[in-house]
N, C-alpha and C positions, 0 to 999 in steps of 0.2 A: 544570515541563516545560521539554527542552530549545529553546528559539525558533527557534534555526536547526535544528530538524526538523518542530516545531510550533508555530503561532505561534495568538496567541486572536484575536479576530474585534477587540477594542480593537487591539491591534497594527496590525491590518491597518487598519482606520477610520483612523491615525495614519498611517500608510504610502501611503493611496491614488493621491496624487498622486507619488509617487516614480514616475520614468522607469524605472529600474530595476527598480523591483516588475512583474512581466506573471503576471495572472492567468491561470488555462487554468481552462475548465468543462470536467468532463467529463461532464456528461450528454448524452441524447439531444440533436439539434440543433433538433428542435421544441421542444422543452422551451425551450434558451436562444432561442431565435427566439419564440415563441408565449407563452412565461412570463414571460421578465425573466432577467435576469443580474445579476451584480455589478460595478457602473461601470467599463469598464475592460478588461472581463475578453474572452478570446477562448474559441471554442469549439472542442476536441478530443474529440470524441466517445469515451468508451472503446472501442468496438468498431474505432476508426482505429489502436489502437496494442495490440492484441488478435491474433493471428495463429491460426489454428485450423490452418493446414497443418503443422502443427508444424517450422518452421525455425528454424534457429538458437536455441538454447536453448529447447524447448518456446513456448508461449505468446508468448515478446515476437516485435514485431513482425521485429526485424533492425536493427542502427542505422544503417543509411544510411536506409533507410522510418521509423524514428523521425524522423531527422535531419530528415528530406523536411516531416515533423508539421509539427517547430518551426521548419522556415526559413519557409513559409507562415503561419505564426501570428504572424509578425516578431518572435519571442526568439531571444537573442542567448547565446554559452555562458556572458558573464561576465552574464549575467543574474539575479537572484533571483526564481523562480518560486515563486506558489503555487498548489497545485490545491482544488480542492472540486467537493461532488458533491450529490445530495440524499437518500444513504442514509448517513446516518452518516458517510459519509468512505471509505467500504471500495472503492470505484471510483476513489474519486482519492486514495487511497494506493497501487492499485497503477500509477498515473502515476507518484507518487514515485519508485517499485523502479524505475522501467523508466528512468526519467529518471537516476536512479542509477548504474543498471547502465551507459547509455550515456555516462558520462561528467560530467555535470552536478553539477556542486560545491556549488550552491545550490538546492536545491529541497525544499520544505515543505510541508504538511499545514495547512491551517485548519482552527481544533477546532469541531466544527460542519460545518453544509451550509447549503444553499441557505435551505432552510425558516426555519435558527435565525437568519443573516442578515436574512433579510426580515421578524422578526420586529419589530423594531427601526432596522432600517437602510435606507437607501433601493438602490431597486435601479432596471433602466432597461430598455428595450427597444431604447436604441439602440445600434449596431454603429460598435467603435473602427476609428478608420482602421489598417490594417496597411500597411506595408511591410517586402516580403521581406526576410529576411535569407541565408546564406550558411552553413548553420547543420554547423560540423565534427565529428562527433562523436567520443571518446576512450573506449570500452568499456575497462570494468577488467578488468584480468588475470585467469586465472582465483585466479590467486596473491588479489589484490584484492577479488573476488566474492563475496557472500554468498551467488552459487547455487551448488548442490552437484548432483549429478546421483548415480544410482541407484548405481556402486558405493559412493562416497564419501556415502553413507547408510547402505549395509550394513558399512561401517567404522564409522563412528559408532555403531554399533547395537551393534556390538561389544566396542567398548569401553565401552560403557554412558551415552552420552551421553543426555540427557532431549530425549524425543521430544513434542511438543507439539501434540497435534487440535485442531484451532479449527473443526470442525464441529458440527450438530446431535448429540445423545443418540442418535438413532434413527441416522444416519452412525453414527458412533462402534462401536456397539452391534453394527453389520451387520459390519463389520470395519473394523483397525485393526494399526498397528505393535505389533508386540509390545512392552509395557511403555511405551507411550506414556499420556499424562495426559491428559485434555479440558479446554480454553479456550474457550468459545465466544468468538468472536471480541467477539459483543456485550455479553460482561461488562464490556469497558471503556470500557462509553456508557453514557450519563446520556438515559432514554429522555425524560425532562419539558426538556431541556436542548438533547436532540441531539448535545449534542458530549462530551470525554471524563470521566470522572469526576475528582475529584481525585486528584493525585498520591497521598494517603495512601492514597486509600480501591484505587487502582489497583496498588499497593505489596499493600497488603492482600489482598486480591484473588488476585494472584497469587503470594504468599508460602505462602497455603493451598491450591494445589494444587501446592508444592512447585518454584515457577518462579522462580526467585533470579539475581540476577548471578554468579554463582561457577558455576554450571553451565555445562555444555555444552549449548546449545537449540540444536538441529532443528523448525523449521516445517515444518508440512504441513498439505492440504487436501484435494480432491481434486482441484482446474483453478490453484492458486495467486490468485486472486484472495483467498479471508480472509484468509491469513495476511499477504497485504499489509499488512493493517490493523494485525496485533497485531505483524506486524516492525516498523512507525511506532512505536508504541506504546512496543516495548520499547528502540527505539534514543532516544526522547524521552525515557525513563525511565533510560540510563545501563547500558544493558547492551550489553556490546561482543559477547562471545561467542556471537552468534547464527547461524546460516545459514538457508538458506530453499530448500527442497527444489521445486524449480521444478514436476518431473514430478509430483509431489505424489501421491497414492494413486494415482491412474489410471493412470500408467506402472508404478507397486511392481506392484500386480496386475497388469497387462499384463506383467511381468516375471518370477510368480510369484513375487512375495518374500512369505515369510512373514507374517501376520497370525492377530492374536486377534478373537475373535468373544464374543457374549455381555454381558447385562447388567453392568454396573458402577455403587458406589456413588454415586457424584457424576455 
């Protein structure tokens, strides 16, 4: 896997004391208050960088309110950021995206969460000293942007680009993009493990449902939190040609766009 997208939990053990390295949790703030964190680490809640009024690109929060996150967490842009979460990683992968999308050159995925850390490793209840920073942020072009918004879906759809559900069978089932394929997102975690399978076996994986680097992939979901995870996934795996459909099912239908219904084999 690729380290500057995702790094293992040894990396990061080897890394802890680098000034440069600033952890972000993103679970609940009881949870790193009341549970323990990873030495070091600050808290960003997901619901802080979460937007529900839908501004500026669906979901994310806006990146000056991003910006606002990281000057208060005291990360810096030439910073190396890594997130983790304690569902597999699918909450603080879509830190990644948003970190991404706002600019942030370095920021990464621990394979694993909280859990598969603490399994092993020491964690702490105490709070790092912060100070602010100043924090500018550089949003990519849409030219730059792996989000795609609702026409430039139904282009892709058109020209027959592989459309990729990372929801549940029953989602799926209820409705879907026409000629779209199912990933659940959590095929690419190792449930005894927590963190992501191997490279072969994730190569594999998604070789038999037809999801190869040479395609055209569209992400979707239905609020863009899964596909967070399987975009980490795919960009750690060496696939460039991806986008990631921000409005994700719930805008297509609020839009009327076409959708298949019905049982499917896989």
């Amino acid at each position: 896997m690729d380290e500057s997208v995702v790094v293992s939990p040894d990396w990061l053990a080897t890394h802890l004391e680098d000034p440069q390295i600033r952890l972000v949790d993103v679970r609940d703030a009881w949870e790193y208050d009341g549970i323990g964190h990873l030495p070091g680490a600050v808290s960003i809640p997901f619901d802080s960088y979460r937007d529900d009024s839908d501004v500026d690109r669906g979901t994310l929060p806006g990146a000056d309110a991003f910006a606002a996150l990281l000057s208060d967490a005291g990360i810096a842009p030439d910073d190396t950021i890594v997130a983790y979460d304690d569902t597999h990683g699918v909450f603080a992968a879509r830190f990644v995206l948003t970190a991404l999308e706002y600019g942030h050159d370095d920021v990464r995925l621990l394979d694993g969460d909280y859990s598969a850390w603490n399994r092993d490793r020491e964690t702490t209840s105490a709070v790092p000293e912060i100070e602010p920073t100043s924090y500018d942020p550089d949003p990519l072009s849409p030219e730059e942007s792996p989000l795609i918004g609702f026409d430039a879906v139904a282009d892709a759809l058109e020209r027959g680009a592989l459309f990729v559900d990372t929801r549940d069978r029953d989602e799926f089932e209820e409705a879907r993009i026409p000629g779209a394929v199912r990933f659940d997102w959590r095929e690419a975690v190792d449930d005894e493990t927590r963190g992501l399978k191997p490279e072969s076996e994730l190569e594999a994986v998604l070789e038999s449902t037809g999801i190869t680097p040479d395609r055209e992939i569209v992400l979707y979901c239905n609020t863009a939190r899964r596909i967070s995870h399987t975009y980490v996934v795919l960009r750690a795996l060496g696939y460039e040609n991806v986008a990631f459909y921000e409005g994700s099912l719930t805008e297509w239908l609020a839009r009327d766009g076409e959708v298949e219904t019905g049982p499917v084999a896989k």
